[in-house]
Each structure stands twice: as structure tokens, then as C-alpha cells.
N, C-alpha and C positions, 0 to 999 in steps of 0.2 A: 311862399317859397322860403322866407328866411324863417318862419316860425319853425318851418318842416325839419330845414335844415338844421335850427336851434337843438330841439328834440332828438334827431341822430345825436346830434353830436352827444348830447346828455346822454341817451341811450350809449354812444359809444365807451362815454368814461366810464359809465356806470359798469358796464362789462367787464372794462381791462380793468376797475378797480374790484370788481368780486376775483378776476382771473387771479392778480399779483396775490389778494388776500387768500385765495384755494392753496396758490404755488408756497406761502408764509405759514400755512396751517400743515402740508403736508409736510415740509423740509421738518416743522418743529416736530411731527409726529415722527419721523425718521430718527431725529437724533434722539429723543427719547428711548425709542428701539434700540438703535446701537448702544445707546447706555448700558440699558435692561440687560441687555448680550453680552455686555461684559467691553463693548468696544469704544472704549474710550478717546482714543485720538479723534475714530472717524464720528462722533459725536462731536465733540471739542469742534472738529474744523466747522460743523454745519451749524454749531452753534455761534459759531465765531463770524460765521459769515451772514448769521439775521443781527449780529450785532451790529455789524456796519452801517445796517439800515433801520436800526432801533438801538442806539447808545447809552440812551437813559431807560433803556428797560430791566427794571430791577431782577426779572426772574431771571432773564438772562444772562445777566451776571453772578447770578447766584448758579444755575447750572454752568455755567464754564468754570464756577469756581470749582464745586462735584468732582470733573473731568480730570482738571490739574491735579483734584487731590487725588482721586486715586491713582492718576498717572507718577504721582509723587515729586510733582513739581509745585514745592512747599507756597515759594515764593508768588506766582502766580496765582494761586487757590487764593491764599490770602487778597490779594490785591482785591481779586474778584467779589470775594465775601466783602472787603471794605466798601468796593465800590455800590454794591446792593443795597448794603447799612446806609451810606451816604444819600443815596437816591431816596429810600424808603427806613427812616430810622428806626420804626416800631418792627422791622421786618426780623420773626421770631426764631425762624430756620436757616435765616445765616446767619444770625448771631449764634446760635448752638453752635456750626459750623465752623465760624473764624472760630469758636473758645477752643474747638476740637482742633483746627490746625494750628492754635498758639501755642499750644500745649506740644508739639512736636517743634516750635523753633528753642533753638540754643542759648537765646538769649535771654535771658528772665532781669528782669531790671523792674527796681523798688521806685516807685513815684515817689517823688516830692509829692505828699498830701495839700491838697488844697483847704481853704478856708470854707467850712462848713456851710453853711449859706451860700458862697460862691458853686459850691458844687452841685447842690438842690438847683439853684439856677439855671446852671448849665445843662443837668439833668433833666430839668424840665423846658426848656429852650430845646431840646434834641431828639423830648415826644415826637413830633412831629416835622414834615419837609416845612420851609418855609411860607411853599404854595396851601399846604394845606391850612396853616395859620394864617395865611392871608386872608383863602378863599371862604374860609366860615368869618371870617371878622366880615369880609364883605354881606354873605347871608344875612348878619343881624344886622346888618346898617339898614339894608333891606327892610329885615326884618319890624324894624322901629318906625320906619313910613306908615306900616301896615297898623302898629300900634299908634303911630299920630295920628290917621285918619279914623280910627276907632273914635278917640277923642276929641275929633274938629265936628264931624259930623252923627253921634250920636246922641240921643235926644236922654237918654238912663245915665243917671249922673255913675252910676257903679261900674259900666261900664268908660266913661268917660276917664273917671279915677284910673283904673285898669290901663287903658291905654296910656293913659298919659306918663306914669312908673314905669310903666313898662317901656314904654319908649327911651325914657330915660336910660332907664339899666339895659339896653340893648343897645343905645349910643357908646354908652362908657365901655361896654362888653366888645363891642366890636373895633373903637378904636384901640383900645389897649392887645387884643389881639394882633392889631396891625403894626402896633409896636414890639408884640411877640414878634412877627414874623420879620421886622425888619434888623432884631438884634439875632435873632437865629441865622439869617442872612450872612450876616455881617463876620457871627461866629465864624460861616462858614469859610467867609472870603476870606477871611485874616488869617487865618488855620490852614495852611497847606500841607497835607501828608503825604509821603512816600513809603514804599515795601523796599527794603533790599534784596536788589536781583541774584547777586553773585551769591557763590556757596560760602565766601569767606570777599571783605573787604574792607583794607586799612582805611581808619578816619585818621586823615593831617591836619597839623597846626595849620597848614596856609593851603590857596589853591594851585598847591606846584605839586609836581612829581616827586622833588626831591627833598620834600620838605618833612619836619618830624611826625613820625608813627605817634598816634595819642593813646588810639583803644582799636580793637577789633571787632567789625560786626558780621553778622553771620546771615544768611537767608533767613529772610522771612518776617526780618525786624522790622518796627514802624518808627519811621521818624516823623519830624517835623522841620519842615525846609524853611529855613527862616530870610536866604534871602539868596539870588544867583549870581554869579560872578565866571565869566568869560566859559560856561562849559561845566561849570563846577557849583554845587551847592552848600551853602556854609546851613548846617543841621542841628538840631536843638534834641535832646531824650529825655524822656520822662522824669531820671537819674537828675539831671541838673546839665548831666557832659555834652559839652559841645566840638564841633571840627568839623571838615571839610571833606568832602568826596567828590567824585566824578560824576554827574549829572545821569550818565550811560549806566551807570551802574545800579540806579534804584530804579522802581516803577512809581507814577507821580498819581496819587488817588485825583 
């Protein structure tokens, strides 16, 4: 009897979980549709609403980014494109996509150039999500068992040779992988960025109302929040320029 019932039960998830995944495959075909048509809000909403129950799904943010932009709501597109990049960093059609909608913000501001080597680094730190630097570094750890027991237990010294280098450079390969993915990580954690919402908003000297105008920034710019204070975030730019905003006012990547 409880075997029997075991089985329904399995039977029963097994069902509502093909049902939810049909209900998640149609809605996505839908918004596709309304895209195609030209209908981009009601796209936007149904997209909006498998995000709720998929947050870290890259493609999904990259189509709501689509939605906003042609809806020409600058701000959001971009957020969206960011947030796709951040999930998936090799992802090649929203990077087109954010260059396409930066190219329409107002704001154009000259970086402080990094120190060459620093930026190769970083460059190469940003290949990839963290998890995917972890999860191959784990493969070859894997990997080197397979090549130790080549070596423990076969009797052809060539292949023993074989095994045993190999194990070697498959140890060192995979730890230092894990050290990639624990400094991409870290990149990420330290590095917090925002979009500004508004079509226009003052950056001040302090976190008050009444405090001094520094600079102006426009939709669609990215900052870097360097640290929060009562409501208010104190922001860092490419430029070097720093000051404070309303927390309400930017979108937080």
C-alpha cells in the first residue's frame, strides 16, 4: 500500500511538473508572438512575469531588455542588457544590444584608464560566470583521479608516465581555476552597479535634500554605488566624480 501510494505520488509530481513546464513554454511562446506583432508592453508584462519565477535567467532578461527598448524606456533596456551580461558574461546579443542602447544615453564620460595588466585580468576574470570557473576547475580535479589511477594501477610504464603528469597538470589546472572563480566572485561582490532611473538627476555633495548640486546625470547612466547611507547612495564614475543620490532613483544591477 505505501509502495503504491509512493508511485501516485511520484506519478502526481511528475504530471504537475510537465503541466507548470507546458503552462512556462506556452506563456514564453506568447510573448515572443506579441513581440513579433509589434506588441511590446503585452510582451514586456509576460515576460516580466516568467521572471519572477526565473530571476537569474539570462535570456529573459535580455528579452525584457528588447521590450523596453523599443518601448523607449532607455533606462530599463539597459538595466536588463546589464543584468543578462552579469548572469552570463560571454552573452554576445546583449552586449551588441547594451552598446546599441549606450549609444542613445546622454551621458558619455572618459574612464580613468586602468593599468594594463590590471585590465587583461579583469578581462579575463569576466570570460566567464564564477560557477562556470568553478564547475570546470571541479571536472579536472575529477579529472586527475582518473589520471592517478592510470598511474597506481597500470603495469606500461608510458602510460604510467602519462598518468602521473597528467595528474599533475590537472591538479594545478583545476585549483587555480578555483582561484579564478573565487577572485571573479569577489570582483563581483565588491562591485556593485546601478542604471539611473530618472530622465534627469542631481548628484549632491551630502545625503540631504538641501545639500550642494555637484553634476547632472541623465537616464540610462551606470554607476557604481560605493556605499548606502539612510535611503541615499554615495556613487563613484568612470570620470573619477563622485556624490550622492536618492537610492529611489537608480536601478541596482
Amino acid at each position: 500500500m505505501k509502495i503504491k501510494f509512493f508511485f501516485l505520488l511520484l506519478s502526481a509530481l511528475f504530471y504537475f511538473n510537465n503541466l507548470c513546464l507546458a503552462e512556462r513554454v506556452n506563456t514564453l511562446q506568447q510573448a515572443s508572438t506579441l513581440y513579433s506583432e509589434g506588441k511590446y508592453e503585452e510582451a514586456k508584462d509576460l515576460y516580466e512575469k516568467l521572471l519572477l519565477q526565473y530571476p537569474e535567467n539570462e535570456a529573459l532578461h535580455y528579452n525584457m531588455g528588447n521590450c523596453y527598448f523599443k518601448l523607449q524606456q532607455l533606462s530599463y533596456a539597459i538595466y536588463h542588457f546589464e543584468k543578462a551580461i552579469k548572469i552570463k558574461p560571454n552573452y554576445e546579443d546583449a552586449q551588441h544590444n547594451l552598446q546599441l542602447a549606450n549609444m542613445q544615453t546622454i551621458d558619455k564620460m572618459q574612464e580613468i584608464p586602468d593599468f594594463f595588466i590590471k585590465k587583461w585580468i579583469t578581462g579575463f576574470l569576466m570570460l566567464y560566470h564564477h560557477n562556470t570557473w568553478a564547475i570546470t576547475g571541479i571536472f579536472l580535479l575529477f579529472g586527475s583521479i582518473v589520471f592517478f589511477l592510470f598511474f597506481l594501477f597500470s603495469n606500461i610504464i608510458v602510460i604510467r608516465k602519462v598518468g602521473f603528469y597528467s595528474c599533475l597538470l590537472f591538479i594545478v589546472a583545476g585549483l587555480l581555476l578555483q582561484g579564478v572563480s573565487y577572485a571573479r566572485y569577489n570582483t563581483l561582490s565588491n562591485k556593485q552597479y546601478a542604471i539611473i532611473k530618472n530622465t534627469k538627476s542631481n548628484i549632491l555633495s551630502a545625503p540631504a535634500d538641501d545639500s550642494k548640486k555637484l553634476f547632472v546625470l541623465h537616464e540610462g547612466s551606470k554607476i557604481l554605488k560605493v556605499k548606502e547611507e539612510n535611503g541615499w547612495l554615495f556613487i563613484s564614475l568612470p570620470n573619477g566624480n563622485k556624490g550622492w543620490i536618492k537610492k529611489e532613483w537608480v536601478l541596482e544591477i
